[in-house]
C-alpha positions as a Python dict, from the first residue, in 0.01 Angstrom:
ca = {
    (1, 'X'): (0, 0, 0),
    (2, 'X'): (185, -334, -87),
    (3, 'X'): (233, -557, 188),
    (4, 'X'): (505, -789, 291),
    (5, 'X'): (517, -1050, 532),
    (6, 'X'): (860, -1144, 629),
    (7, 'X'): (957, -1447, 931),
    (8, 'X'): (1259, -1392, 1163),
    (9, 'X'): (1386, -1778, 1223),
    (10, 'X'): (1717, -1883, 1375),
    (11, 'X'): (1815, -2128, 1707),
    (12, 'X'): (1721, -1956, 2065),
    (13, 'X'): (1918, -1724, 2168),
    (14, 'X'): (2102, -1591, 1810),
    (15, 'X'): (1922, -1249, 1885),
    (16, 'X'): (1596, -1224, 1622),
    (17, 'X'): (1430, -1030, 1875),
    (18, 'X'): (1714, -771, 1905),
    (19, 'X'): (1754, -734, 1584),
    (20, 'X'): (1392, -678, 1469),
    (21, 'X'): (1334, -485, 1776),
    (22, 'X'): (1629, -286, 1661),
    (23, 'X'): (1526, -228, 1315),
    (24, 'X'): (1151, -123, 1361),
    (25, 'X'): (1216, 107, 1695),
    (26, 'X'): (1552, 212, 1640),
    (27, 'X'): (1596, 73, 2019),
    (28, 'X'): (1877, -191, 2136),
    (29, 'X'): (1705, -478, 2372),
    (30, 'X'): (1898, -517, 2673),
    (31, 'X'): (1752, -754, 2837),
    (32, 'X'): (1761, -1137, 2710),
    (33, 'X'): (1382, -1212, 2687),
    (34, 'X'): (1277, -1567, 2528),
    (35, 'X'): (1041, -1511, 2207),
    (36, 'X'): (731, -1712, 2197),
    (37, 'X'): (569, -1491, 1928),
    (38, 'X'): (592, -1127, 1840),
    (39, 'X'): (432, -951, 1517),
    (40, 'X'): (529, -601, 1449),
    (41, 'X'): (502, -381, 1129),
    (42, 'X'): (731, -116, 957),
    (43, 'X'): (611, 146, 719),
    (44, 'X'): (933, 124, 439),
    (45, 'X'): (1015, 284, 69),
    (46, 'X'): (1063, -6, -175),
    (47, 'X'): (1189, 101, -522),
    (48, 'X'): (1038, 452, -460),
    (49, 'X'): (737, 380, -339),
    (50, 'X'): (597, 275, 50),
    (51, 'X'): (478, -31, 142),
    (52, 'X'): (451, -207, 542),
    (53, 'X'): (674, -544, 626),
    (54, 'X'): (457, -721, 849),
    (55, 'X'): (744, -887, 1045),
    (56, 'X'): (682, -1213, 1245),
    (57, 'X'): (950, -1274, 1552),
    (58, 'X'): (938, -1625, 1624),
    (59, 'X'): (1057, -1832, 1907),
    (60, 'X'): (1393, -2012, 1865),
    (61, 'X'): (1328, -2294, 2111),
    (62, 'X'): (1273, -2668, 2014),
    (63, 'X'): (963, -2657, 2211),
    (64, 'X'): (797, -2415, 1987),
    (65, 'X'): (925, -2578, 1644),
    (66, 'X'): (615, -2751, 1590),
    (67, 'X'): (470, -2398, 1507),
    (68, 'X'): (684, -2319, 1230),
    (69, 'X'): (503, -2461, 987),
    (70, 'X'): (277, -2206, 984),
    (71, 'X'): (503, -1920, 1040),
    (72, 'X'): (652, -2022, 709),
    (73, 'X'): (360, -2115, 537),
    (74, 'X'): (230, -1752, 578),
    (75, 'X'): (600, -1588, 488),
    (76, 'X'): (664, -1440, 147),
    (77, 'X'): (1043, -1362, 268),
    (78, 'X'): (1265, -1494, 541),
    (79, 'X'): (1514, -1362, 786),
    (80, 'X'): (1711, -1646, 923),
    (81, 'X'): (1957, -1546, 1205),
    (82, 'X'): (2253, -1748, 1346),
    (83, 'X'): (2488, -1643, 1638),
    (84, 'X'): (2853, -1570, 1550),
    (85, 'X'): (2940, -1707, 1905),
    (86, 'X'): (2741, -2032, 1873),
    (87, 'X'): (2846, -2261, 1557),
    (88, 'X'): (2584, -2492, 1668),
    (89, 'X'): (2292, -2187, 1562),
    (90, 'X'): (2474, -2190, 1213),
    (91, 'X'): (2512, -2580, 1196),
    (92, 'X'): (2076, -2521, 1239),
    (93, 'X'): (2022, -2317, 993),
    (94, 'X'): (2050, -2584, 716),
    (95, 'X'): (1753, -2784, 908),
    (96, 'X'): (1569, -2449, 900),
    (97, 'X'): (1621, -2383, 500),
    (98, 'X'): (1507, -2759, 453),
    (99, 'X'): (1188, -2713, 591),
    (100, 'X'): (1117, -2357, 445),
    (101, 'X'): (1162, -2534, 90),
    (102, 'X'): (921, -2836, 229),
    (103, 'X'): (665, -2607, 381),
    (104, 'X'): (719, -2359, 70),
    (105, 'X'): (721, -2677, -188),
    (106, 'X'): (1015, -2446, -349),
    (107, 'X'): (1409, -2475, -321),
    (108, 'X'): (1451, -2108, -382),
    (109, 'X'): (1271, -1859, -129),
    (110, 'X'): (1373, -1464, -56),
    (111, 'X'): (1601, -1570, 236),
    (112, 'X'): (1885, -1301, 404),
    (113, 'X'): (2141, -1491, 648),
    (114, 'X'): (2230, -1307, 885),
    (115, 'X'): (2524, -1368, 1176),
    (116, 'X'): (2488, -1197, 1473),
    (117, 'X'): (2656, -1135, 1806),
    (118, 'X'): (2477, -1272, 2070),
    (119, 'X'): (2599, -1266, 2421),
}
């Protein structure tokens, strides 16, 4: 079965966790829990056939940015989530897509932007 590996970025508190946690358990997070690192996996049908997104939810905190280097490194696709409520968390996102090129060495990258309401 083919294999994806897909990296939830954004600034904390856009929601990644929500969302993901949304998407592979079909449940809505109501608590507000800070992310360090979270790895979860989601049988899907791509094109007909199944495959499994291995999907990596990171932590949006400047004290954990050093480790996204290696979260990227290891991506094949990329998730990056900004709050609707926060313009500062979409103002970040363009220091995000710089260093997924960098890390990458590419300028182009399977990348889905995604606003979000976060509370």
């Amino acid at each position: 079965m083919r294999e994806f590996k897909v990296v939830v970025l954004g600034s904390g508190g856009v929601g990644k966790s929500a969302l993901t946690v949304q998407f592979v358990s079909g449940c809505f997070m109501e608590k507000y829990d800070p992310t360090i690192e979270d790895f979860y996996r989601k049988e899907i049908e791509v094109d007909g056939s199944p495959c499994v997104l291995e999907i990596l939810d990171t932590a949006g905190t400047e004290q954990f940015a050093s480790m996204r280097d290696l979260y990227i490194k290891n991506g094949q696709g990329f998730l990056v989530v900004y709050s609707i409520t926060n313009h500062q968390t979409f103002q970040d996102i363009k220091t995000m897509k710089e260093q997924i090129s960098r890390v990458k060495g590419m300028d182009r990258v399977p990348l889905l932007l995604v606003g979000n309401k976060s509370w």
